[in-house]
C-alpha distance (Angstrom), angle and dihedral (degrees) to the residues before:
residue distance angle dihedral
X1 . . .
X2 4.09 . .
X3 3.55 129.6 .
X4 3.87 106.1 -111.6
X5 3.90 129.1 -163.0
X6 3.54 119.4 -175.9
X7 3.60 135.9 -154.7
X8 3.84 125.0 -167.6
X9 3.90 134.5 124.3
X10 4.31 109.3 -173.2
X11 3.39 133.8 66.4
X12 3.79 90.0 -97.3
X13 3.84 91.5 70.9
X14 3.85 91.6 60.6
X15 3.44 106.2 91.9
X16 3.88 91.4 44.2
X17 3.87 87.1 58.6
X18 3.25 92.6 45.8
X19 3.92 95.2 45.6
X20 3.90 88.9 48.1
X21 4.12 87.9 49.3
X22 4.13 91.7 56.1
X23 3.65 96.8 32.7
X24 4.09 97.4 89.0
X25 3.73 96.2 -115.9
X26 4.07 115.8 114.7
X27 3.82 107.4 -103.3
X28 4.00 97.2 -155.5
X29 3.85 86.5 -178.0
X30 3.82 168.2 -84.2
X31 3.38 142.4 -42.3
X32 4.15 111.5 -177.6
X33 3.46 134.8 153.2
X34 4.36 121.6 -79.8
X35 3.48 113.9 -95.5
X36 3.99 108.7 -91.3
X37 3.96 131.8 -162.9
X38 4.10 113.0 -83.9
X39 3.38 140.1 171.7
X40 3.66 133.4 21.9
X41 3.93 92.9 -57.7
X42 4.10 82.0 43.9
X43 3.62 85.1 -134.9
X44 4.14 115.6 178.2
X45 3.70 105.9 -98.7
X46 3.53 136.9 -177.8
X47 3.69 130.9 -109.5
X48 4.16 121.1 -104.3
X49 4.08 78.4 -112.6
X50 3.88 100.3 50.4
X51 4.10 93.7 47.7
X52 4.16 83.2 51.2
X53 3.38 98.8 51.4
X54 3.64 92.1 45.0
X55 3.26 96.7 58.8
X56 4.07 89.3 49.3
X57 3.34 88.0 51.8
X58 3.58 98.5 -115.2
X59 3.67 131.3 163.9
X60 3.83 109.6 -102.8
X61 3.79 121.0 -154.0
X62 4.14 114.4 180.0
X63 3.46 114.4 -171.3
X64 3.41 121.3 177.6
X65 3.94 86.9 -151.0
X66 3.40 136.4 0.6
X67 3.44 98.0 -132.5
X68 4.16 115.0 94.5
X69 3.65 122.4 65.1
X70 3.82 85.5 -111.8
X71 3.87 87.9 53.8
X72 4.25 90.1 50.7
X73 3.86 96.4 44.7
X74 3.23 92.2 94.0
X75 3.73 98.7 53.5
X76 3.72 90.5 40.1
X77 4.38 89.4 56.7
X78 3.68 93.4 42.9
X79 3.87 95.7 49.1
X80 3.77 106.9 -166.5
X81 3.66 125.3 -153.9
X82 4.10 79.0 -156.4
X83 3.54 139.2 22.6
X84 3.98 120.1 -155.7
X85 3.57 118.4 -156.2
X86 3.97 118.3 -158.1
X87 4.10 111.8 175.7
X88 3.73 82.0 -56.0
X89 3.52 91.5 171.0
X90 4.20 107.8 -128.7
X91 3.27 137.7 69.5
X92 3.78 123.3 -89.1
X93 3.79 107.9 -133.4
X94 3.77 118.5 -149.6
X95 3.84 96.7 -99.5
X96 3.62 88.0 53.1
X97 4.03 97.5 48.1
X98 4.26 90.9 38.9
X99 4.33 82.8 56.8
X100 4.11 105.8 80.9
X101 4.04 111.5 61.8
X102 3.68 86.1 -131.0
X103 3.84 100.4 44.0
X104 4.14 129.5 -134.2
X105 3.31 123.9 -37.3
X106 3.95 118.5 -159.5
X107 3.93 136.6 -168.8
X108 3.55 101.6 -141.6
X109 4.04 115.5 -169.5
X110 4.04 98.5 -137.7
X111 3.48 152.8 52.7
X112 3.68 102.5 -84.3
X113 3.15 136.0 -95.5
X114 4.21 84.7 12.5
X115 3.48 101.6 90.5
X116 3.80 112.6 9.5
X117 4.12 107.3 174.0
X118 3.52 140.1 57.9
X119 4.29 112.8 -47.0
X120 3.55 104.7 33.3
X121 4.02 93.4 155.0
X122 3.48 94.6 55.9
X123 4.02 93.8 38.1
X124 4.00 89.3 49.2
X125 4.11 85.7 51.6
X126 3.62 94.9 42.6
X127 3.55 97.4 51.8
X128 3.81 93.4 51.8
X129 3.94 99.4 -106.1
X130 3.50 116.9 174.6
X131 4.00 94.6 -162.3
X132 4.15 129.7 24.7
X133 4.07 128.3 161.6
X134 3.22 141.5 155.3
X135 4.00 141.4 -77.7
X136 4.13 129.0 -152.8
X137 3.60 100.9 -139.6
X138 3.47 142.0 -176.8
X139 3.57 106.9 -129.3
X140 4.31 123.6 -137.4
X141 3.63 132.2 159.4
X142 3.54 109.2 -62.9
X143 3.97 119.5 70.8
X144 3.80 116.6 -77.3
X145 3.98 82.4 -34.2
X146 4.00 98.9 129.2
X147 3.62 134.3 127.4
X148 4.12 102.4 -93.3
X149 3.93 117.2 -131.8
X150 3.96 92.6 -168.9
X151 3.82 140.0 4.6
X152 4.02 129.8 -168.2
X153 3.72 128.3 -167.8
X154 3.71 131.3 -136.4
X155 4.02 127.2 -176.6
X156 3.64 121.3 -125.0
X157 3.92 109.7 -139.4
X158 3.87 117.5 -155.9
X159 3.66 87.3 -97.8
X160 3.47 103.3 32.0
X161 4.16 104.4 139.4
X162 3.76 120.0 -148.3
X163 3.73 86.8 -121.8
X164 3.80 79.2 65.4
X165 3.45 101.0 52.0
X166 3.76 100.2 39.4
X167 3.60 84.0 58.1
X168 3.95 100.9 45.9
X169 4.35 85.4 44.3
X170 3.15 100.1 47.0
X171 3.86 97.1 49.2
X172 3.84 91.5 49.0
X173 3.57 89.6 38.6
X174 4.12 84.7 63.7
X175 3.83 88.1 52.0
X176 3.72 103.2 46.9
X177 4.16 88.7 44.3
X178 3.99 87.6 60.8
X179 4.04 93.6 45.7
X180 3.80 90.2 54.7
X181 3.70 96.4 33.4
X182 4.28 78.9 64.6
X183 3.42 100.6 46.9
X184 4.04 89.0 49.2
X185 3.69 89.0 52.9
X186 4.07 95.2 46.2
X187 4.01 87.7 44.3
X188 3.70 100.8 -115.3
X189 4.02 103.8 104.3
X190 3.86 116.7 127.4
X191 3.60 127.1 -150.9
X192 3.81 126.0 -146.5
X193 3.35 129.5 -161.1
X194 3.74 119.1 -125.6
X195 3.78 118.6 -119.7
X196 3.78 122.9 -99.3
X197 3.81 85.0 -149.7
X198 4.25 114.6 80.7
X199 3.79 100.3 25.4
X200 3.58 113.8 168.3
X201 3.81 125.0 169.4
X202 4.49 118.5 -150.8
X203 3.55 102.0 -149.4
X204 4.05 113.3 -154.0
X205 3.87 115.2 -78.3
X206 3.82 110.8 -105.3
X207 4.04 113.9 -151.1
X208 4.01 87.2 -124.1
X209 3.79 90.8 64.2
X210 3.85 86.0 67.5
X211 3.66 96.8 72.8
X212 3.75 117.4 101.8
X213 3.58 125.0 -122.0
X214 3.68 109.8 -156.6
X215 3.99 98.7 -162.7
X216 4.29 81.5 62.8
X217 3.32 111.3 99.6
X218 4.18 120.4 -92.7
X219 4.17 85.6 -119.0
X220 3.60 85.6 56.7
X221 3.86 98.5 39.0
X222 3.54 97.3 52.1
X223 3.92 95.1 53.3
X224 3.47 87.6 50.9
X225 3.70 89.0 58.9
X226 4.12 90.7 45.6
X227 3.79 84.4 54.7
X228 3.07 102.3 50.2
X229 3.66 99.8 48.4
X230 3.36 115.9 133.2
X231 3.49 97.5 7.4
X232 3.30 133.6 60.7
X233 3.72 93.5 -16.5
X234 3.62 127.3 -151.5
X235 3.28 121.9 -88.5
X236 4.02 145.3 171.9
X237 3.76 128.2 179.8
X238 3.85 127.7 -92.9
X239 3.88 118.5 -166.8
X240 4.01 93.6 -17.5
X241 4.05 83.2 -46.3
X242 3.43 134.2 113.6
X243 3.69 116.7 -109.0
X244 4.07 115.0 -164.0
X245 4.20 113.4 -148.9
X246 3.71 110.6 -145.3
X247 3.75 110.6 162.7
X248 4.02 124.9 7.1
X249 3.62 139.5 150.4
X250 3.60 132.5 -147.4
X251 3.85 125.2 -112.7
X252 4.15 132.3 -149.4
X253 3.65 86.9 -144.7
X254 3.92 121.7 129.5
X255 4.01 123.2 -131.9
X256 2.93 110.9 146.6
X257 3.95 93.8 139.8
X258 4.23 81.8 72.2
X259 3.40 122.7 78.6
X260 4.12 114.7 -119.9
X261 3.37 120.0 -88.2
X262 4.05 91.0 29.5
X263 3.92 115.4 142.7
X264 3.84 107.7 -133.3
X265 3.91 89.4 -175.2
X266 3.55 135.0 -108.3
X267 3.72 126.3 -42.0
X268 3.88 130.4 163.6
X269 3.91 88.3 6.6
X270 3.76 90.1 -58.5
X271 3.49 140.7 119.4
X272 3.80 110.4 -125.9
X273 3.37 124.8 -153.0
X274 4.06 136.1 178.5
X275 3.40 119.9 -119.7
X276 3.68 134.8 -168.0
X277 4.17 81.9 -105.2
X278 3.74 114.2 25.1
X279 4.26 129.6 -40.4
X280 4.10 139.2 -50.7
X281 3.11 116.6 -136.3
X282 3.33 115.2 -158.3
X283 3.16 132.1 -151.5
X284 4.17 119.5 157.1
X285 3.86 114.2 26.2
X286 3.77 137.7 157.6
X287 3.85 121.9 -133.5
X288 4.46 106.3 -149.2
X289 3.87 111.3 -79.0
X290 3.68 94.4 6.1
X291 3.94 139.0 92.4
X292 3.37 127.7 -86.7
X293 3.82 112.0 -86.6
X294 3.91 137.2 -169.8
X295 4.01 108.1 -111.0
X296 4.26 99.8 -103.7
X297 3.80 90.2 51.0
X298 4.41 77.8 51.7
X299 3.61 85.0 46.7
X300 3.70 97.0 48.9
X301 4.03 83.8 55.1
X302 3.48 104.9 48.3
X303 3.94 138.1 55.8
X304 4.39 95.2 -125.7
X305 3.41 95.8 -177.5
X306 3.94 107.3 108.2
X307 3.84 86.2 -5.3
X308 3.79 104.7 148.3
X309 4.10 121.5 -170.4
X310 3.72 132.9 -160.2
């Protein structure tokens, strides 16, 4: 049995926790982010980690560095033979990832080294990938750069949602930490390095990269909708308004006599829209101030023709 703390802030490092808490090992306790503003009152609220381990009855330690003596004390008290890391948010300073005899582990959501950094889902969509995963790592200095002790694959469909795939990565991501976490405690855990071929870096999502740009290409378009699904969703403007994107597929259909961004009405229960190559079609959006809607209860709202977004 090791000592285990774990370090994770977001939903996605819930089922780790939670893996770790059933798992028979003695969680001495957690490391998450401090409570920050949210909301429209931008009330403090906890992290998806905190709220777990309070209800497991965990100790909590929030740190808004790890940097001070006062900052490490926890660390220091709970003495872990292993430290899991889970999109814990800061950066592990040597001292920090020199403490547990048998290092950090971390549950990194790619195919390392493509997409070291902070939104590999939505990078791995973005870009067009047809496959991602996740790697058990053992963390050092440099950014995601660490030796890998296991790595799982998952497809990416052509409408595969990040919502999807944070959900399918982080439940496997629970399963392959406890198979390694094993085979480090009965001595037979291999490391491999990562490649220095294929290195790709997914830089955090800004808000701005959400709006739509109808001269892109409907390929394009519509992973930017999948990747941006839940959060911050795409969006272009309708009549001065802002129009959320929450589900659309891309069409092989040429119009290029219509300027981008044109709505050529609804067909098939869809939405269509030109693009600079090919159509939207859209099928979940969200009109300002309202609830999200499927595109012919849009229609039924709206007067399409000559209605022009973006």
């Amino acid at each position: 049995m090791l000592r285990i703390t774990f370090a994770g802030t977001p939903a996605f490092a819930v089922p780790a926790l939670d893996a770790l808490a059933g798992s028979g090992h003695q969680l001495v306790g957690v490391l998450t982010q401090p409570d920050r503003p949210a909301g429209r009152g931008r009330h403090a609220a906890a992290s998806a980690v905190k709220l777990r381990a309070q209800q497991l009855g965990l100790p909590i330690a929030q740190p808004a560095r790890l940097r001070s003596d006062e900052e490490l004390a926890p660390l220091h008290q709970w003495a872990p033979d292993l430290l899991v890391v889970v999109a814990y948010g800061l950066i592990l300073p040597p001292m920090v990832l020199a403490l547990p005899r048998h290092g950090c582990l971390n549950i990194h959501a790619s195919l390392l080294p493509r997409w070291r950094g902070a939104a590999p889902i939505q990078r791995a969509i973005l870009a067009g990938d047809t496959e991602t995963g996740l790697c058990i790592m053992r963390l050092e200095a440099g950014l995601d750069t660490g030796p890998v002790y296991r790595q799982r694959r998952v497809p990416i469909g052509e409408r595969t949602t990040v919502a999807e795939l944070h959900e399918e990565l982080a439940r496997l991501g629970a399963i392959e930490l406890l198979a390694v976490i094993a085979e480090i405690e009965s001595g037979s855990a291999q490391l491999r390095p990562q490649s220095t071929e294929g290195v790709s870096y997914a830089a955090k999502i800004d808000k701005r990269e959400a709006r739509i740009d109808w001269t892109a290409s409907a390929v394009d378009i519509a992973r930017q909708v999948r990747a941006f699904n839940p959060w911050p969703v795409a969006e272009t403007l309708c009549r001065g308004q802002q129009l959320r994107v929450w589900m659309a597929t891309a069409l092989d259909i040429n119009v290029s006599d219509q300027t981008p961004g044109t709505v050529l009405g609804l067909h098939s229960g869809a939405l269509q829209v030109a693009c600079g190559l090919g159509v939207l079609a859209i099928e979940l959006l969200q009109p300002a101030g309202r609830r999200v809607v499927n595109a012919v209860d849009f229609a039924n709202s709206q007067r399409l023709q000559g209605l022009q977004l973006g």
